[in-house]
C-alpha positions, 0 to 999 in steps of 0.5 A, spaced: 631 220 311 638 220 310 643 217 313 649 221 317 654 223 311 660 227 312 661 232 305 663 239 304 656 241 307 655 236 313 658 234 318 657 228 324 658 226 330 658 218 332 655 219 340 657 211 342 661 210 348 659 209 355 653 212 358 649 213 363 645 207 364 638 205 370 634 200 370 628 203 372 626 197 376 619 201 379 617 204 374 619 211 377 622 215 372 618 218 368 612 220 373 619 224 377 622 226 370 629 223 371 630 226 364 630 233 369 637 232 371 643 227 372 640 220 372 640 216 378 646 211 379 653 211 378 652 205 372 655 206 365 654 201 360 656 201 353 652 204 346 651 201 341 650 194 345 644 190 349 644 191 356 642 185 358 648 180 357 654 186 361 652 186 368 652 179 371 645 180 374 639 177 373 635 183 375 638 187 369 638 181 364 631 179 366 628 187 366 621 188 364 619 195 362 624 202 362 632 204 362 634 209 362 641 212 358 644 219 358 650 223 356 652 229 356 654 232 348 657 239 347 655 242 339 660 244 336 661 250 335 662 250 327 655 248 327 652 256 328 647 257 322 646 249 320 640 245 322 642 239 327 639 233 328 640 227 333 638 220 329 638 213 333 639 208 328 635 203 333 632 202 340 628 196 341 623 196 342 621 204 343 624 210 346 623 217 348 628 222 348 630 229 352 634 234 350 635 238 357 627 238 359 624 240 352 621 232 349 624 231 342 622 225 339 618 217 340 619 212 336 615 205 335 620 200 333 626 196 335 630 195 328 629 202 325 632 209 325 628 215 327 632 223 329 629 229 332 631 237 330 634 240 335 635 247 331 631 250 335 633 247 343 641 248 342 646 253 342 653 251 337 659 250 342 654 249 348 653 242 353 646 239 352 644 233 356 641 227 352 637 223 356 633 217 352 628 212 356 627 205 353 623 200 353 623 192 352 616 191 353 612 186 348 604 187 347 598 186 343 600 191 339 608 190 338 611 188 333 613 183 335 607 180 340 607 179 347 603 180 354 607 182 360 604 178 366 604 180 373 606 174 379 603 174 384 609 177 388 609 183 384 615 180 379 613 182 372 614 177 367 615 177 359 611 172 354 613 172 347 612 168 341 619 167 338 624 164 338 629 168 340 632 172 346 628 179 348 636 183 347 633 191 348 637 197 349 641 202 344 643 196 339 646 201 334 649 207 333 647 214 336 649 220 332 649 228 333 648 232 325 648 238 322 645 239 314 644 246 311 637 249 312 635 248 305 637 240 305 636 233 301 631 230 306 631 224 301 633 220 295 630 214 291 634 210 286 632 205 282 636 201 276 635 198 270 638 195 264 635 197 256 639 195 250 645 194 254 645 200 256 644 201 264 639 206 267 639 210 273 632 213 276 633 218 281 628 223 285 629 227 290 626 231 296 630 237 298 626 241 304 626 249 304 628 249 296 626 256 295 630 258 289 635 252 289 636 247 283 638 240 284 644 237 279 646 230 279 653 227 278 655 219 276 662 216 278 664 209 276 668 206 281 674 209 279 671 216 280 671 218 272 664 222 270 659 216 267 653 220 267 650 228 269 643 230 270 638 235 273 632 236 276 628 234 283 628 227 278 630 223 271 634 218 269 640 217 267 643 213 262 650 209 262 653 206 257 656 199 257 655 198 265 659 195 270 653 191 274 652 189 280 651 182 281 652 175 287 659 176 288 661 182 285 659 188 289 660 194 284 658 200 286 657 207 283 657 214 287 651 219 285 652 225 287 647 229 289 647 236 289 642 242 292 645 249 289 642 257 288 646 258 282 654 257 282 654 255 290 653 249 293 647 249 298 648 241 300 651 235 298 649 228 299 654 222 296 650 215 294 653 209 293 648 205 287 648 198 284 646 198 277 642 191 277 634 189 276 630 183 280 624 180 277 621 174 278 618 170 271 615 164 273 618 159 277 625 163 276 629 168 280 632 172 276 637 177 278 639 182 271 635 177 268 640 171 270 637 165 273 639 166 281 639 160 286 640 162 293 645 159 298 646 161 305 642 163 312 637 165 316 641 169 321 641 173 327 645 179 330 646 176 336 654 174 339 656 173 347 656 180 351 654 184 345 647 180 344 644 185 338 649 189 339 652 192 332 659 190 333 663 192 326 669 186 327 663 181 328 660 183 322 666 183 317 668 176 321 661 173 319 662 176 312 668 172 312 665 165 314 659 166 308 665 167 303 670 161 306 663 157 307 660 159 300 654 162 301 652 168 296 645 170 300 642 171 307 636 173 310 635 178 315 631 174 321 628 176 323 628 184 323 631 189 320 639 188 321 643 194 322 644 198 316 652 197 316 651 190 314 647 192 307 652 197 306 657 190 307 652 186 304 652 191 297 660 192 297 660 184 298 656 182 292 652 179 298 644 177 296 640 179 302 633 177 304 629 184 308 624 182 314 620 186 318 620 185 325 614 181 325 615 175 328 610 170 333 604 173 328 601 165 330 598 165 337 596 156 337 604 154 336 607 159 339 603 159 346 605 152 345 611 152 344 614 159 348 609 159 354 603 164 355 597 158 353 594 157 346 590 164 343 588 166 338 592 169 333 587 175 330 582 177 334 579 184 339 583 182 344 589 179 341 593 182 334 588 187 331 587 193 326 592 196 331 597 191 330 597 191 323 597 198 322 604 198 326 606 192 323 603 197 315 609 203 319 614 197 320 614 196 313 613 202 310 619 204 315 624 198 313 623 200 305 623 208 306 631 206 309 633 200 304 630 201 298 636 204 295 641 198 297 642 194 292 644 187 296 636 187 298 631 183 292 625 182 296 622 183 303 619 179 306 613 182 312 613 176 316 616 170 319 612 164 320 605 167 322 598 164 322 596 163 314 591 158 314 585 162 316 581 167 313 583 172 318 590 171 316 589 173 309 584 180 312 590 182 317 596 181 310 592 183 304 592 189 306 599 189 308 603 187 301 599 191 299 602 197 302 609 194 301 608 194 293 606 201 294 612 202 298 617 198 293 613 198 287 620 194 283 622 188 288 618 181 289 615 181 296 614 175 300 612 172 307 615 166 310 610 160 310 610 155 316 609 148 316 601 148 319 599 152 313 601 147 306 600 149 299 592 146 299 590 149 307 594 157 306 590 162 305 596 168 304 602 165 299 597 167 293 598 175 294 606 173 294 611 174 289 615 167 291 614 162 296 619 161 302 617 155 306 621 153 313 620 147 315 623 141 319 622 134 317 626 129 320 626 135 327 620 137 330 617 131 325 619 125 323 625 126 328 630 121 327 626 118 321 630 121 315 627 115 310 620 118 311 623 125 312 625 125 305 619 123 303 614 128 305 619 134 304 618 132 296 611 130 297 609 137 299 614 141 295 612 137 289 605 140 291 607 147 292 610 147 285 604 144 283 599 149 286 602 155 285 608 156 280 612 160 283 619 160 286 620 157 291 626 158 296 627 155 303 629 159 308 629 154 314 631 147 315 636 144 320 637 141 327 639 142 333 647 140 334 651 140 340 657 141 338 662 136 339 657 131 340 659 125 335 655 118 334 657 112 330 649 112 327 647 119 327 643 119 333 639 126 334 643 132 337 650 129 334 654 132 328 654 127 324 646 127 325 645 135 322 650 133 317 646 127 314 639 131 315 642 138 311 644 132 305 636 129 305 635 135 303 639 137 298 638 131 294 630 133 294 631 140 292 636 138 286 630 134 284 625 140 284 626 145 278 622 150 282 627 151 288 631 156 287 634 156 294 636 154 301 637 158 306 639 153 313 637 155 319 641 157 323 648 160 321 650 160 328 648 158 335 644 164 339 641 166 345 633 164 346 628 165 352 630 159 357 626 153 355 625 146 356 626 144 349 633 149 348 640 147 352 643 154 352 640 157 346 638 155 339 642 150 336 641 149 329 648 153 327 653 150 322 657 154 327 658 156 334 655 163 337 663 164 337 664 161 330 666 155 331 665 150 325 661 144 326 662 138 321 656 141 317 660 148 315 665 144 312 659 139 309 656 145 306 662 149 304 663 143 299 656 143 296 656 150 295 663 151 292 661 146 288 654 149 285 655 153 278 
């Protein structure tokens, strides 16, 4: 599935702006078919945002169940004899869609793309209505997991096993397309570097060929010829590349084109980085170079917008990691936005890819957030259900980032339960469908602290081993001595036992900004400060880390909670991007790292 691309033979049509907007409180709309005619209601909401945070009502914020968005959209007019398509770039957690009456399209999963032809339902330089139902609801069978309970005075509530704000809605961009009939569907680059020279593999998928052909043009970054090719695939080889790498994100174009003879039936442009991954024992090594991470775990989360894509935000966010120093970020935890990797690639910005499977781990997480200890893998729990649409997410998240070239290792899961043989029967099969996937990138999962190296039953089946933990925070909390004794201690044994990379991908402390002791009390700046140096002195002790990823880059909204005081505080910056002193303590590691 390729994304929306304006060229000779494709047009787009962005569908953001204000739509027609129902919460469906009763959960009326689909047994009375609200998709038949103009929704109830005057209320517009804008497209792409969350809907929870825009209205100032608890009612919208708090709803469990269906919304409901719809707009009017004429097809233009030059779009007569070309196949249009309508592609939603997110709506979490599911939808079905309606052009006029005829259903065209459902999806499962909040973080990932799906579109629907509608060639055959609608007339070029005619009006349609598109209505589209959203539902935030999270179960057994989600990925990620929760149960909605009912009270007893009919309120339904929603428990779930993360710690993060449940935002629901049409997060991103909606598009209106036209390709020709005889179209690329898709196209998979994969790079390499032999004897100097860089390799560009390329294969692809043209729907209703019939009698065309398929050529292939390379242009460097100044629009000269590198490389020519023909053929559904072959490789293409460049001498002397320019290379993608950490902070220079030098990109090629591919120019793929479908023809029948001298005429051009499509055309498709795709930005390529020429660079390998691999992983050689303990090292992390991007074209062959030893990496070492430095950055965040992240959220798509800002004030109103709540995981909203925001274009401004991202490019603002993009600027922090370059003055803070930092060269990577992952994505927790699910897919972000596909404008953020196309940034990412252009920034030279190393990027980590999740799923969306997170609260896989039912005893902490029922503890923590509410719904009672359960457990995690069972009939009535997440079952042979869950993990085949947690086998879909992947193989979705993969077929949409495969050829970006920020991306070196996917990660299918934060925090789940790993220390049980029921934890290595639900994943095993999972790595393996994402190296059927991506044969060409590392694949991990991210291990927390109720599954150490000697206790964990998952990390064997993982390229690199990522660990979160909060030494010094959850545990040990205010005792740094002690805390700096166990993180080395089991870090130590993680590199013992496995011999493999190991990058952290967590550690932090909830900081309430403007808060300040003279003896680093809990919660203080200084305290955040003293605990992120602790940890730095015990990674620069241990030659198989290979990275720090600070939980979190910035302040984000949560579900209320005794243990979170307007949202989770462990930011170096504030949700609007403030730096606390730990900005500028990290800012002077990381510049000063090699």
């Amino acid at each position: 599935m390729l994304r929306p691309q304006d060229s000779p033979t494709r047009e787009t049509k962005r569908l953001d702006g204000l739509w027609r907007f129902v919460v469906d409180s009763d959960g009326v709309g689909r047994e009375q078919e609200w998709w038949r005619a103009a929704l109830p209601g005057t209320v517009r909401i804008p497209v792409p945002s969350s809907y929870n945070d825009l209205l100032v009502d608890p009612a919208v914020h708090d709803h469990v169940g269906d919304v409901w968005y719809q707009r009017s959209v004429f097809i233009p007019r030059g779009w007569a004899g070309q196949r249009v398509v309508v592609r939603f770039e997110a709506a979490t957690h599911r939808a079905v869609v309606w052009v006029g009456d005829d259903r065209v399209a459902e999806h499962e999963g909040g973080y990932t793309p799906f579109e629907a032809d509608l060639t055959a339902l609608v007339e070029p330089g005619q009006e349609v209505r598109l209505t589209v139902v959203v539902n935030n609801e999270l179960t057994w069978q989600s990925i990620p997991p929760g149960i909605v309970e009912v009270a007893a005075d009919g309120r339904r509530r929603q428990h779930y096993y993360h710690d993060f704000f449940n935002y629901a809605g049409l997060h991103r961009s909606v598009w209106l397309c036209s390709t020709p009939p005889t179209h690329l569907a898709d196209v998979t680059v994969v790079t390499d570097i032999d004897a100097g020279a860089g390799l560009v593999r390329y294969s692809a998928v043209v729907e209703e060929a019939g009698a065309t052909t398929v050529g292939v043009v390379l242009r460097d970054a100044q629009g000269v010829v590198v490389a020519e090719g023909s053929g559904d695939g072959s490789t293409l080889r460049v001498a002397d590349p320019e290379l993608w790498q950490p902070g220079r994100g030098y990109l090629y174009d591919l120019q793929v084109d479908v023809v029948d003879g001298s005429r051009l039936v499509d055309r498709y442009v795709l930005p390529v980085g020429i660079r390998t991954v691999e992983v050689d024992g303990t090292r992390f090594l991007i074209n062959g170079n030893p990496f070492y991470f430095r950055g965040f775990g992240k959220h798509e989360d800002i004030e109103v917008h709540g995981r909203g894509h925001d274009d401004a935000a991202m490019v603002h966010d993009f600027a922090l990691l370059g003055w803070i120093g930092a060269n990577s970020f992952r994505t927790s935890h699910y897919p972000y936005a596909e404008e953020v990797l196309d940034h990412a690639d252009r920034q030279g910005i190393v990027v980590i890819d999740e799923t969306a499977a997170v609260g896989l781990n039912l005893g902490i997480g029922g503890g923590m957030f509410g719904g009672g200890s359960r457990t995690t893998f069972s009939d009535e729990t997440i079952d042979r259900r869950t993990q085949d649409v947690h086998r879909r997410a992947i193989e979705e998240l993969v077929a949409r980032d495969k050829n970006h070239p920020s991306v070196v290792l996917w990660s299918i899961a934060n925090e789940p339960e790993s220390h049980t043989d029921a934890a290595r029967d639900y994943f095993q099969p999972l790595f393996a469908a994402a190296r059927r996937a991506d044969p060409t990138r590392p694949v991990g999962f991210v291990n927390m602290m109720f599954a150490p190296p000697d206790k964990c039953t998952v990390s064997d089946l993982a390229d690199v081993i990522m660990i979160n933990r909060y030494y010094g925070w959850y545990s040990e909390t205010g005792d740094l001595a002690l805390a700096e004794r166990n993180l080395e201690s089991e870090l130590r044994a993680w590199a013992e036992t496995h011999a493999k990379p190991i990058l952290m991908t967590e550690y932090g402390a909830d900081t309430m900004a403007g808060l300040h002791s003279a003896d680093a009390a809990v919660w203080s700046e200084e305290y955040q400060v003293a605990l992120l140096d602790v940890y730095h002195q015990v990674f620069d002790r241990i030659d198989a880390v290979v990275g720090e990823q600070v939980w979190n880059f910035a302040d984000f909204a949560t579900a209320p909670s005794i243990i979170r005081v307007g949202g989770n505080r462990k930011g170096v910056f504030t949700r609007d991007r403030r730096p606390k002193m730990a900005a500028h303590a990290l800012r002077r590691r990381w510049l000063g790292l090699p």
